[in-house]
C-alpha positions in Angstrom: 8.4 41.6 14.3 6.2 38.6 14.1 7.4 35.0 14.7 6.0 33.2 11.9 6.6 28.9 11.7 6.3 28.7 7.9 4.9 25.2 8.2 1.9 25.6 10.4 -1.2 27.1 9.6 -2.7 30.5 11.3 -5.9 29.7 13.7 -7.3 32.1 11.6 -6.6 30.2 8.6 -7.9 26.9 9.9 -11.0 28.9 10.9 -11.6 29.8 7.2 -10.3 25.9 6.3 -13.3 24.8 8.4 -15.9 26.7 8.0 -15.3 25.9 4.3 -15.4 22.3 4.5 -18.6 22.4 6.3 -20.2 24.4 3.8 -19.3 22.2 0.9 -20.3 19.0 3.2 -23.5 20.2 4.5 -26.6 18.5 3.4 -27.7 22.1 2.6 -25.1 23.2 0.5 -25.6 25.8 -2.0 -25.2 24.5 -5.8 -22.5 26.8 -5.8 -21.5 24.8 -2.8 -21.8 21.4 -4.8 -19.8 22.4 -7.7 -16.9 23.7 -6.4 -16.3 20.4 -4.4 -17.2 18.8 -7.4 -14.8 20.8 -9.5 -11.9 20.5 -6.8 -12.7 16.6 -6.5 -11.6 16.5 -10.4 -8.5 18.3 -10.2 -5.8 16.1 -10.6 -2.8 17.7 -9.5 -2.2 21.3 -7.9 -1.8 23.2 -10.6 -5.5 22.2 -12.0 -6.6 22.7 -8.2 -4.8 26.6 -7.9 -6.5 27.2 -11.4 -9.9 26.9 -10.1 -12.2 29.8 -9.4 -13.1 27.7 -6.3 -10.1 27.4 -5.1 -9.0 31.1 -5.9 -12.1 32.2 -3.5 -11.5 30.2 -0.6 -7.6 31.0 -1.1 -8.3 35.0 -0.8 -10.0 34.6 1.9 -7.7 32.4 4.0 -5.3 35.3 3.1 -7.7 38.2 4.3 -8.1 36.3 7.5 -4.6 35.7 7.8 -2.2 37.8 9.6 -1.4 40.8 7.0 2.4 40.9 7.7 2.2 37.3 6.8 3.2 36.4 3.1 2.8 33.0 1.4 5.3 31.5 -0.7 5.4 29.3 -3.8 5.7 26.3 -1.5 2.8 27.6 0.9 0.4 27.6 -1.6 1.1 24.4 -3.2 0.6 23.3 0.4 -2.4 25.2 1.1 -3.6 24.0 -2.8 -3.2 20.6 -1.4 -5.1 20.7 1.7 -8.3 22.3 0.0 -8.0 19.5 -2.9 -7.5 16.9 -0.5 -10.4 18.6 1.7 -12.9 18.0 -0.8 -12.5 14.3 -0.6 -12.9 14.2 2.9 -16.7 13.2 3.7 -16.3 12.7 7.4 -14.8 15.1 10.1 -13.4 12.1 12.6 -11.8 15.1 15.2 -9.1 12.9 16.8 -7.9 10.2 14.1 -4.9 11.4 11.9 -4.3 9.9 8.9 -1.7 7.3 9.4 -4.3 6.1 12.1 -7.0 6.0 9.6 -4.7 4.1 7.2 -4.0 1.5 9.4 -7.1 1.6 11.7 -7.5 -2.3 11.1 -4.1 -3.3 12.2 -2.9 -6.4 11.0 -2.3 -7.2 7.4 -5.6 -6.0 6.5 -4.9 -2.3 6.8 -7.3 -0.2 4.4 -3.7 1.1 3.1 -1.1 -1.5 2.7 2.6 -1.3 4.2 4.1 -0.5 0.8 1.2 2.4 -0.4 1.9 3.9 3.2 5.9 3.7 2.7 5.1 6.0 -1.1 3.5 8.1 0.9 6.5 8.4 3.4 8.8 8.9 0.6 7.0 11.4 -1.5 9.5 13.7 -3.2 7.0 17.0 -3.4 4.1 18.4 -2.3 2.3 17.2 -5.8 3.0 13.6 -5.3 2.1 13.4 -1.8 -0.9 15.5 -2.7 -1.8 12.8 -5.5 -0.7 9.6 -3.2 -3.1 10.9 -0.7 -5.9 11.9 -3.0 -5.5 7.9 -3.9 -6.0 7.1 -0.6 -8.8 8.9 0.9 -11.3 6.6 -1.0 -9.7 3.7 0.9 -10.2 4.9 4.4 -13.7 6.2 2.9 -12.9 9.9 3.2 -13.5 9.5 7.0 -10.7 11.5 8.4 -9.7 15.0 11.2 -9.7 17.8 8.9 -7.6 19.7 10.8 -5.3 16.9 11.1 -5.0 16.2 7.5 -4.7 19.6 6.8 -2.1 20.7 9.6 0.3 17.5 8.5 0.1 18.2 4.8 0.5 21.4 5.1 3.7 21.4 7.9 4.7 18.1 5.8 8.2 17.8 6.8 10.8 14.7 8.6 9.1 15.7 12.2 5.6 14.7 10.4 6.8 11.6 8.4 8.5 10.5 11.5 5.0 10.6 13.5 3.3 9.1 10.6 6.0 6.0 11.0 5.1 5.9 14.5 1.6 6.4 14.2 0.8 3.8 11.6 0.0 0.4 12.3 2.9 -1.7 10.7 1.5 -5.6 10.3 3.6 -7.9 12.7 4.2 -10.7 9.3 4.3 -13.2 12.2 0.4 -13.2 12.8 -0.1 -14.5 9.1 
């Protein structure tokens, strides 16, 4: 029997994740290409992402490339619905900076995303809130972001990740103003 952690994503998976990405980002893209991130930019929420063909494609085969004893539940997908709509904002793979890095890269009180956005984000109560908190912020930190760290932390989203965020963000010190 396999040993499955329900909140981390195959290699298989982030393969598929990737290779996606870089298809829709690539100066070549297809126009098929262009409109689905198009499309999945617009969604609002995850139920308009999960009712896109676009999404639906790249879903199927996440799932064919996925171990096959391996099923995805409700709160999976939203996760996995999440990461591909929040994907499509992100304009620049930067490999090693995670998100609470990039949202605080400034330091100081000038952060691209304040003290009290980044606590909202902390406190999110579901997968859809932090999905549209985050799809808020990416314009901020100018969609320049790890895709597989963004995509591994939403979708394993739990304490252990909001903890690092805490850690990983760059509070302001009030006593440098």
């Amino acid at each position: 029997m396999s040993t499955h952690n329900p909140y981390e994503l195959s290699t298989a998976a982030k393969t598929e994740l990737c290779k996606w990405w870089g298809t829709i980002h690539s100066e070549t893209a297809s126009g098929q290409a262009r409109a689905d991130r198009a499309t999945l930019r617009r969604a609002s929420d995850l139920n308009a992402i999960a009712c896109t063909p676009a999404y639906q494609r790249l879903y199927r085969r996440i799932v064919a490339a996925s171990d096959s004893s391996v099923h995805w539940n409700s709160f999976q997908q939203d996760r996995i619905a999440a990461v591909v709509g929040l994907l499509a904002h992100v304009k620049e793979d930067k490999e090693k900076i995670s998100l609470p890095e990039a949202m605080s890269r400034e330091g100081g009180k000038d952060n691209p995303v304040s003290p009290l956005r980044f606590r909202r984000l902390l406190e999110a109560p579901d997968t859809n809130a932090l999905f549209i908190g985050l799809r808020r912020t990416l314009p901020l930190i100018q969609g320049a972001v790890g895709v597989l760290s963004l995509a591994d932390d939403v979708f394993g989203w739990n304490e252990r990740v909001q903890r690092r965020w805490a850690y990983d963000y760059q509070w302001p010190d009030p006593s440098k103003n």
